[in-house]
KOLBAZA-751083 format. One line per field, with one value per residue (C-alpha): residue number from 1; residue in three letters; chain; x, y, z. Coordinates in nm, 4 decimals. Layout:
// residues N
i (NUM	...)
aa (ALA	...)
ch (A	...)
xx (X	...)
yy (Y	...)
zz (Z	...)
//
This chain:
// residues 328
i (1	2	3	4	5	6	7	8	9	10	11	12	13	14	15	16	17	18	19	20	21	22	23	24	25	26	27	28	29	30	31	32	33	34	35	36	37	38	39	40	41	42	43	44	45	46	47	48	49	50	51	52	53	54	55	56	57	58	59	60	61	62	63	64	65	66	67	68	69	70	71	72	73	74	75	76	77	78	79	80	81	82	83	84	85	86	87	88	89	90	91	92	93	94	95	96	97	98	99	100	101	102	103	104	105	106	107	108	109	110	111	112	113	114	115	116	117	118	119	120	121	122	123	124	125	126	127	128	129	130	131	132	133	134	135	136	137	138	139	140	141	142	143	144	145	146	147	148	149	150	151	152	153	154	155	156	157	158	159	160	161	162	163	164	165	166	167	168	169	170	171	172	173	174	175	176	177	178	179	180	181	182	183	184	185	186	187	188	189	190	191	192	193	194	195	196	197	198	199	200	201	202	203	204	205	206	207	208	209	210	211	212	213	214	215	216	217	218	219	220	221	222	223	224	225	226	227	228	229	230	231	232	233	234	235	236	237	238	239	240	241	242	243	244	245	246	247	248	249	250	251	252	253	254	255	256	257	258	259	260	261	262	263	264	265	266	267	268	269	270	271	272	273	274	275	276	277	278	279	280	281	282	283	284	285	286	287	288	289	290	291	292	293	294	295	296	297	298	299	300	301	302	303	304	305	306	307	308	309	310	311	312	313	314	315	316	317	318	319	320	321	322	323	324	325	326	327	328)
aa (UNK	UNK	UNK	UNK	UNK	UNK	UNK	UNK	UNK	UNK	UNK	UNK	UNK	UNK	UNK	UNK	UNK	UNK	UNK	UNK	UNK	UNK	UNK	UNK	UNK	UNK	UNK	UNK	UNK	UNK	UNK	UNK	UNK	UNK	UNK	UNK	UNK	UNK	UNK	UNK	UNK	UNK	UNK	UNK	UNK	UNK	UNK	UNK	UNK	UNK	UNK	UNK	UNK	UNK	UNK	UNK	UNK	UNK	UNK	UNK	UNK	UNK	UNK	UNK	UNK	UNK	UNK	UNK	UNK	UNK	UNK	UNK	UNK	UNK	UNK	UNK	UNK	UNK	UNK	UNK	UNK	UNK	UNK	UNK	UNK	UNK	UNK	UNK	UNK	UNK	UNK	UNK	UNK	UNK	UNK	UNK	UNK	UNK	UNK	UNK	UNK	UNK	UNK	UNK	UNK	UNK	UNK	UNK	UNK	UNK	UNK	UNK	UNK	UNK	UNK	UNK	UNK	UNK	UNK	UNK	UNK	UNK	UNK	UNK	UNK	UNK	UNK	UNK	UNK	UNK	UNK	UNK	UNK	UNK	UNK	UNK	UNK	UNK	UNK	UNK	UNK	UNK	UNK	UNK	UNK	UNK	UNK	UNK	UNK	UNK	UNK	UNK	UNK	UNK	UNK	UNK	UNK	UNK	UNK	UNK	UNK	UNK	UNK	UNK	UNK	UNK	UNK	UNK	UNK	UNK	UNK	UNK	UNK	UNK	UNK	UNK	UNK	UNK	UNK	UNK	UNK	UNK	UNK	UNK	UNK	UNK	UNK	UNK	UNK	UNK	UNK	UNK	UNK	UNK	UNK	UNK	UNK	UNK	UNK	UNK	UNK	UNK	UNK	UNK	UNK	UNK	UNK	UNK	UNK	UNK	UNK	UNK	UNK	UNK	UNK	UNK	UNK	UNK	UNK	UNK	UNK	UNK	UNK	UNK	UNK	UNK	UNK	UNK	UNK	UNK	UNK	UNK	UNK	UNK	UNK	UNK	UNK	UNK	UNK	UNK	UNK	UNK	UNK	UNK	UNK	UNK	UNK	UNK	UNK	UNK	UNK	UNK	UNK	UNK	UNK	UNK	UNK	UNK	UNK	UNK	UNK	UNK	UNK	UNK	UNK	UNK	UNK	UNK	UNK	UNK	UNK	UNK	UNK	UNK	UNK	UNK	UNK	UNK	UNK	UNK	UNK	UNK	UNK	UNK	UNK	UNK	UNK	UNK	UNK	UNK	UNK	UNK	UNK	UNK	UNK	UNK	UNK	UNK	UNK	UNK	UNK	UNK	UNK	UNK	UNK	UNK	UNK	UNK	UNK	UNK	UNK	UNK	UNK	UNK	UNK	UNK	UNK	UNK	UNK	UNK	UNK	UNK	UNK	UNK	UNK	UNK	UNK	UNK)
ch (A	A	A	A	A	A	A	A	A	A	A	A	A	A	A	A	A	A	A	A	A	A	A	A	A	A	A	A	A	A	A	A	A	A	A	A	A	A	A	A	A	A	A	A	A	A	A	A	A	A	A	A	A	A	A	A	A	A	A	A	A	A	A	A	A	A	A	A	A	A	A	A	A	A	A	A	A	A	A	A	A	A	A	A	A	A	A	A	A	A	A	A	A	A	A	A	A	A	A	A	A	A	A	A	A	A	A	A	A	A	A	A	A	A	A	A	A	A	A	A	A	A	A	A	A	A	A	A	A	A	A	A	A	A	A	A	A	A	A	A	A	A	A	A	A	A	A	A	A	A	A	A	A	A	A	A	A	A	A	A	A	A	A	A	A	A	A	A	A	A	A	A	A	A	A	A	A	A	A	A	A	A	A	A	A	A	A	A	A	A	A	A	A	A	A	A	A	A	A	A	A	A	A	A	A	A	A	A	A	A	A	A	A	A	A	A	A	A	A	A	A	A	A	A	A	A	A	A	A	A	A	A	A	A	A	A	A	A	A	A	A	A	A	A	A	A	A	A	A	A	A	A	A	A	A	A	A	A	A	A	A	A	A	A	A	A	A	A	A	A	A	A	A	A	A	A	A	A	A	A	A	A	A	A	A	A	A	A	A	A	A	A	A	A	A	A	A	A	A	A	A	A	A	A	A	A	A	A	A	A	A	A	A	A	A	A	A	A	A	A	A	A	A	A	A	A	A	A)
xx (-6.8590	-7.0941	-6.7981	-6.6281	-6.8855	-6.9279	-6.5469	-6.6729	-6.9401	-6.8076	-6.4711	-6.6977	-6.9105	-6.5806	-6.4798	-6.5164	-6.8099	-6.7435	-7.0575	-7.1231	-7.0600	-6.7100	-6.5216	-6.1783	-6.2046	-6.1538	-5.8571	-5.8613	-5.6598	-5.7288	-5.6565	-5.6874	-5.8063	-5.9882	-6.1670	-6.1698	-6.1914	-6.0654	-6.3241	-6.1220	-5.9986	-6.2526	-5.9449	-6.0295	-5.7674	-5.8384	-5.4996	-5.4181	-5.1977	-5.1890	-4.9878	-5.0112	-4.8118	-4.9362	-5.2398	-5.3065	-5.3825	-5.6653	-5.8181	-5.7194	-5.9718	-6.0047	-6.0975	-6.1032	-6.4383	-6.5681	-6.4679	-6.2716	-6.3121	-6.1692	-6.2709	-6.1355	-6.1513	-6.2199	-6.1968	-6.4487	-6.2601	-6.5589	-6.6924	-6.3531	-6.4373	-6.8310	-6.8585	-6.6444	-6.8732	-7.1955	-7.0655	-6.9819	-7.3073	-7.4763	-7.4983	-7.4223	-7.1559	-7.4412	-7.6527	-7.3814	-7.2991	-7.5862	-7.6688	-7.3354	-7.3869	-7.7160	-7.6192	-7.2945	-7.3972	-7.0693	-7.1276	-7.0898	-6.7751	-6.6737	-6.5557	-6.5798	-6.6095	-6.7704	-6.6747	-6.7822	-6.6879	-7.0055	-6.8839	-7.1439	-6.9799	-7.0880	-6.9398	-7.0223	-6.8744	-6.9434	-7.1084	-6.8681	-6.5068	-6.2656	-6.1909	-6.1340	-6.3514	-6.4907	-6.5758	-6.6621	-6.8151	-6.7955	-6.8064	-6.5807	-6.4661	-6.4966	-6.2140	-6.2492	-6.0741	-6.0403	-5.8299	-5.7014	-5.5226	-5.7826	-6.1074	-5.8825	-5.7682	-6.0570	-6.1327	-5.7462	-5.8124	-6.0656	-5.9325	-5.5824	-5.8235	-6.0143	-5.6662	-5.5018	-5.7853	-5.4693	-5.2191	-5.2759	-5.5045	-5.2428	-5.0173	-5.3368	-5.4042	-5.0674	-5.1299	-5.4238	-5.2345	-4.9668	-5.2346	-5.3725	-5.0196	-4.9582	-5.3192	-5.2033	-5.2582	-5.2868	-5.2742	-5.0463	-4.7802	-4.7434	-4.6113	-4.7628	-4.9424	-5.0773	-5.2169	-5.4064	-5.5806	-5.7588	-5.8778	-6.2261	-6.2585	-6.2433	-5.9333	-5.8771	-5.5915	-5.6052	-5.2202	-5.3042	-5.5702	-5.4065	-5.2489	-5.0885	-5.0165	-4.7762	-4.7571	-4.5235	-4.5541	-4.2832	-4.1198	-4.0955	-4.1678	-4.4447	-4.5876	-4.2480	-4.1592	-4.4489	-4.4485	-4.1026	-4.1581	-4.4371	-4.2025	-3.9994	-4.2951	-4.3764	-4.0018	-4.0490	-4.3532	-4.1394	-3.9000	-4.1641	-4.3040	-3.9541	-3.8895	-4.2119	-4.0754	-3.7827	-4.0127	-4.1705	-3.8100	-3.9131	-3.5867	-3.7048	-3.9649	-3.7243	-3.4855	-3.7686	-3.8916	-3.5852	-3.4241	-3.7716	-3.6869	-3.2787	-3.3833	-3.6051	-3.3215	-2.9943	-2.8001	-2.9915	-2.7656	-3.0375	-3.2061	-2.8971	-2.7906	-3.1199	-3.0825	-2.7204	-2.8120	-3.1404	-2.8607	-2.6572	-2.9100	-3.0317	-2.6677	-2.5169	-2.2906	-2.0108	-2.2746	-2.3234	-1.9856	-1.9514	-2.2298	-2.1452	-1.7978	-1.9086	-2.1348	-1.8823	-1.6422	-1.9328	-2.0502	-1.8802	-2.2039	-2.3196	-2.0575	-2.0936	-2.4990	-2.3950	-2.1861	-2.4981	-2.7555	-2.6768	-2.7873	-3.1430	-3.1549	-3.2059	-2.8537	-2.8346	-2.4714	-2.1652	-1.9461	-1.6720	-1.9150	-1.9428	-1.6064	-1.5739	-1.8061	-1.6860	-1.3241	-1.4220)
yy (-11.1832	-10.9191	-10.7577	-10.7663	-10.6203	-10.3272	-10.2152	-10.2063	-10.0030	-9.7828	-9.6924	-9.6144	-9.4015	-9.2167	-9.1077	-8.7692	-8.7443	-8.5341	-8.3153	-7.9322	-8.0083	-8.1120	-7.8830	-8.0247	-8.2447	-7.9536	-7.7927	-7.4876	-7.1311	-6.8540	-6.5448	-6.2195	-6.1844	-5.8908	-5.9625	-5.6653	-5.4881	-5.1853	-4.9848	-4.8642	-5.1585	-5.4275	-5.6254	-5.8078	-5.9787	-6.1480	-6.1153	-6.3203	-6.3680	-6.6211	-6.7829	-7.1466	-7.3139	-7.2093	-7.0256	-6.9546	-7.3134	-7.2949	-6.9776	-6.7508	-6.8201	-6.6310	-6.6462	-6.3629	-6.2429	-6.4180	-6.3111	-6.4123	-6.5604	-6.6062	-6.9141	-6.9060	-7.0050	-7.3736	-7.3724	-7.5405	-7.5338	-7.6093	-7.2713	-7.1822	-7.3776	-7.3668	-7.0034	-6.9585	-7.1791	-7.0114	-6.6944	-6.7989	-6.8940	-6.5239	-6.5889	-6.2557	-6.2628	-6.2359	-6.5282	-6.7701	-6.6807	-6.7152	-7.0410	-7.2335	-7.1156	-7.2104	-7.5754	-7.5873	-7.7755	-7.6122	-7.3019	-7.1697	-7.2466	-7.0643	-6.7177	-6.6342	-6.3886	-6.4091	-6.0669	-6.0915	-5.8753	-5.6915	-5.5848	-5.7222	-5.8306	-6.0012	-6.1769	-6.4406	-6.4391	-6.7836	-6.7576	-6.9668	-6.8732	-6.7873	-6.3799	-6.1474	-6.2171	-5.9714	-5.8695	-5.5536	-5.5312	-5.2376	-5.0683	-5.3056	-5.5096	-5.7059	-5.7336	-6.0062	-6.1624	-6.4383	-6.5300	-6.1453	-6.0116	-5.7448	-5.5664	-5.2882	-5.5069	-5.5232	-5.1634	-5.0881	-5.3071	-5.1117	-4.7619	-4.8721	-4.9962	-4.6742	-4.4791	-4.5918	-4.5772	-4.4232	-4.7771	-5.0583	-5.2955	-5.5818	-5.3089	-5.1877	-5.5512	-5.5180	-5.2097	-5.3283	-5.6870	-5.4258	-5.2617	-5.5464	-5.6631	-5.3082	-5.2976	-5.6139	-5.8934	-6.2985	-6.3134	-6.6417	-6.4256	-6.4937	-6.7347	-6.7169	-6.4988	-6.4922	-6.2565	-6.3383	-6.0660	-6.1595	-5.9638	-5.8246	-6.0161	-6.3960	-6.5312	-6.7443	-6.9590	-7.0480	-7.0102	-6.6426	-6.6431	-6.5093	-6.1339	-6.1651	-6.5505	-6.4922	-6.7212	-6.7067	-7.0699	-7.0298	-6.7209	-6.5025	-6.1850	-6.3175	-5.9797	-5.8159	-6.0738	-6.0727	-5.7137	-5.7451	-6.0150	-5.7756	-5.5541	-5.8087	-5.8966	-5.5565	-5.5374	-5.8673	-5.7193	-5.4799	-5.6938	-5.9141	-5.5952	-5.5377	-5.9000	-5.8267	-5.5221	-5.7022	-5.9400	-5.6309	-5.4799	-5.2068	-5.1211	-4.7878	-4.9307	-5.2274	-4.9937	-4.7875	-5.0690	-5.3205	-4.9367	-4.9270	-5.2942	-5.2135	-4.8981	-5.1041	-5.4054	-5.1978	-5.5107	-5.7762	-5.9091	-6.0482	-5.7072	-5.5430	-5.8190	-5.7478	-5.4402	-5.4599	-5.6850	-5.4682	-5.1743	-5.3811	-5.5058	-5.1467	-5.0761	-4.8899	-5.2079	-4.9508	-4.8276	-5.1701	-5.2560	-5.1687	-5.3662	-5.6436	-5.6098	-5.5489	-5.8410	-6.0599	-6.0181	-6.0925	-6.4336	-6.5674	-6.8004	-6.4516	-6.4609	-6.8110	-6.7287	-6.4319	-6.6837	-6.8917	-6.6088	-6.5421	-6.8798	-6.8135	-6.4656	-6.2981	-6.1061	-5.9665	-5.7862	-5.8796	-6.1206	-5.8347	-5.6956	-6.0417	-6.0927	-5.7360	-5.8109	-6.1324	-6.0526	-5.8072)
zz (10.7854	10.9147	11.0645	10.7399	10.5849	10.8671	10.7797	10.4147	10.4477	10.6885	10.4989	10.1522	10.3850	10.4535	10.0571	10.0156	9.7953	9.4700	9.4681	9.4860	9.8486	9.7863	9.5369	9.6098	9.3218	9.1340	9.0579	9.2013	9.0983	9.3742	9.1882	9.0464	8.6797	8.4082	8.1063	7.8627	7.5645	7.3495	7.2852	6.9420	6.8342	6.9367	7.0978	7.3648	7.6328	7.9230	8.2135	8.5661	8.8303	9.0993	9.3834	9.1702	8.8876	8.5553	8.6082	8.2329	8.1670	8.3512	8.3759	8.0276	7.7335	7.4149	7.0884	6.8185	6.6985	6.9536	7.3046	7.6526	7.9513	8.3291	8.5394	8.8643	9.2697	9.2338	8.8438	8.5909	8.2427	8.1384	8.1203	7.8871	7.5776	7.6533	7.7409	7.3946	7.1684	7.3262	7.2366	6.8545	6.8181	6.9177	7.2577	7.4824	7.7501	8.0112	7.8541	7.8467	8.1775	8.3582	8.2153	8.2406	8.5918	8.6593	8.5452	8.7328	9.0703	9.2661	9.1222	9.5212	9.5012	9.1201	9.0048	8.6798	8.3742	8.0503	7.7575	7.4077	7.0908	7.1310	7.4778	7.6574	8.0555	8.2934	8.6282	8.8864	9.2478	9.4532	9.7690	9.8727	9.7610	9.9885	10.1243	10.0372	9.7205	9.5039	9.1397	8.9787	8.6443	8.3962	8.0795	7.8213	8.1417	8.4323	8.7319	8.9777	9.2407	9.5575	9.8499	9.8042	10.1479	10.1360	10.0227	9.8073	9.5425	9.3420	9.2948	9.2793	8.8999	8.8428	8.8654	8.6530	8.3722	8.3702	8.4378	8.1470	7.8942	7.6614	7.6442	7.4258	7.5688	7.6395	7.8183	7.9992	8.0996	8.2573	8.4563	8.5585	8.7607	8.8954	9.0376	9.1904	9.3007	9.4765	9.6412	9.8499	9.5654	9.6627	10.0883	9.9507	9.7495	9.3724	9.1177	8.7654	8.5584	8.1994	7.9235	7.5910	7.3504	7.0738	6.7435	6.6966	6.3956	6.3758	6.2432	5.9280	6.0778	6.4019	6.4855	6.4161	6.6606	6.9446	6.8854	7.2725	7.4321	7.7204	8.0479	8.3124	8.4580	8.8044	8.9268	9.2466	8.9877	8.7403	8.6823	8.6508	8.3768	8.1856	8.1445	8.0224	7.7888	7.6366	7.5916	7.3680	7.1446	7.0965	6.9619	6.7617	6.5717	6.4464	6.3695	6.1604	5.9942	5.9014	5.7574	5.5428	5.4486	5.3113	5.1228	4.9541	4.8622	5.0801	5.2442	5.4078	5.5692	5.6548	5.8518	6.0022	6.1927	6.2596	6.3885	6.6273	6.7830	6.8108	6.9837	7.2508	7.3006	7.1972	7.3580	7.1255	6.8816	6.6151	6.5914	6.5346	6.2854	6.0359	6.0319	5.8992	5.6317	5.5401	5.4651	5.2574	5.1038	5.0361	4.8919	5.2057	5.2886	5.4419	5.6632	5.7655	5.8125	6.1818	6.2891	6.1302	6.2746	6.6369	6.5897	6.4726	6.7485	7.0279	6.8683	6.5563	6.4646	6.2998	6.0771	5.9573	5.9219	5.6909	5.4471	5.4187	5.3501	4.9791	4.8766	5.0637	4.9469	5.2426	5.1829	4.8129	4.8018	4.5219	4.5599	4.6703	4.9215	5.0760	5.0884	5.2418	5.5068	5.5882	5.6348	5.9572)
//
């Protein structure tokens, strides 16, 4: 029995104990991040790119009229959603910080960032997270980065945010990761990356609260990709302006901005498509025609779309006009 009882002990005396001495219970997302805002606008957007599945569901937090945050190394979400509701409640960036820090007993271990819509910064580098580890913190941002091949990533980040002061934050964001990427990046390689930006003001709806919500979750090109899908919701907001132009029987302004998305995707179908039926709807149907026609021939689904749109209202032409689209 005492035997026995030796084994016991001895193999509990073996768990790892979870404590700030032990941060593997965590999960952990080695990294490269920013937090930052548009000085202009008031937009703020926090970006990241790792060597680990879906790094946005762990590090990217935002919130319009509120602020953003990166948490990071060996990652306590908690400091997302807490960081956030300090800051809703008047608490600076630098507050909040320091005292979800100060209460966070494997704080050695933790990287993060805290940026509110005042533009108040601040950043926390572990004693204990792995090399190259490093953060830099300034005006309207905060770059910040672990297990990095090398020292020169960090202040790569922070010369492409000061570089391209003349972008859109989101695409400046972007610039910013390349940068990072270039200067030598994750000493693992890469496999996901993310981007959020929020409004200055808080939002009324919360499925509006996100301007940007991008994540790459698995590729050998995360950075790559999410620049291009940028790219396509930068096209699609056009596209949307264009359906609200519609809505207002604004047909100029229609064809202004579904001819701003065709002329960033020539080769998408639906953007061509639109802005077809915005000029029949504006009375230029022959003008249409050869859209229509060319769009017809690549994927005959358009066509049987068109014969349903009349009932909707989205496509307000004669019955002849129909017909004369319809028979291309």
């Amino acid at each position: 029995m005492k035997k026995s009882i030796l084994i016991i002990l001895t193999a509990i005396m073996a768990i790892p104990i979870a404590s700030a001495q032990n941060p593997y219970k965590d999960q952990f997302a080695h990294t490269f991040s920013i937090v930052a805002r548009d000085a202009k606008t008031g937009e703020m957007a926090v970006g990241v790119q790792s060597h680990w599945f879906s790094v946005g569901t762990l590090v990217c937090w935002a919130k319009s009229g509120v602020g953003v945050v990166a948490t990071q190394s060996f990652v306590n979400p908690a400091f997302g959603p807490n960081g956030l509701a300090m800051m809703e409640t008047g608490t600076s960036a630098t507050e909040a910080l320091k005292q979800l820090v100060a209460e966070d007993e494997g704080r050695a271990f933790r990287q993060v960032a805290f940026l509110d819509v005042n533009g108040n910064v601040d950043a926390y580098t572990g004693a204990k997270c792995v090399e190259s580890a490093h953060q830099i913190v300034g005006e309207n941002f905060s770059v910040q980065a672990n297990m990095m091949l090398n020292d020169n990533v960090v202040p790569a980040m922070a010369k492409a945010f000061e570089e391209n002061s003349n972008l859109p934050l989101a695409e400046r964001v972007v610039k910013v990761l390349l940068a990072a990427q270039a200067a030598g990046g994750d000493i693992r390689g890469r496999q996901s990356a993310a981007l959020l930006v929020v409004g200055a003001e808080p939002s009324s709806t919360i499925w509006q609260d996100k301007k940007v919500d991008l994540r790459i979750d698995d590729s050998s090109e995360p950075l790559v990709e999410l620049e291009r899908l940028l790219k396509v919701q930068r096209a699609y907001d056009y596209m949307n302006r264009g359906d609200l132009a519609v809505e207002a029987n604004d047909m100029d302004k229609a064809l202004e901005e579904y001819g701003t998305a065709e002329k960033m995707f020539p080769e998408n179908l639906e953007m061509q498509y639109w802005k077809a039926v915005a000029l029949a709807n504006g009375g230029r149907v022959n003008e249409a025609l050869p859209t229509f026609q060319k769009i017809f021939k690549a994927d005959e689904n358009w066509r049987l779309l068109t014969r349903r749109l009349p009932k909707s209202g989205l496509l307000k032409v004669s019955d002849k006009d129909l017909k004369k689209i319809l028979s291309l």
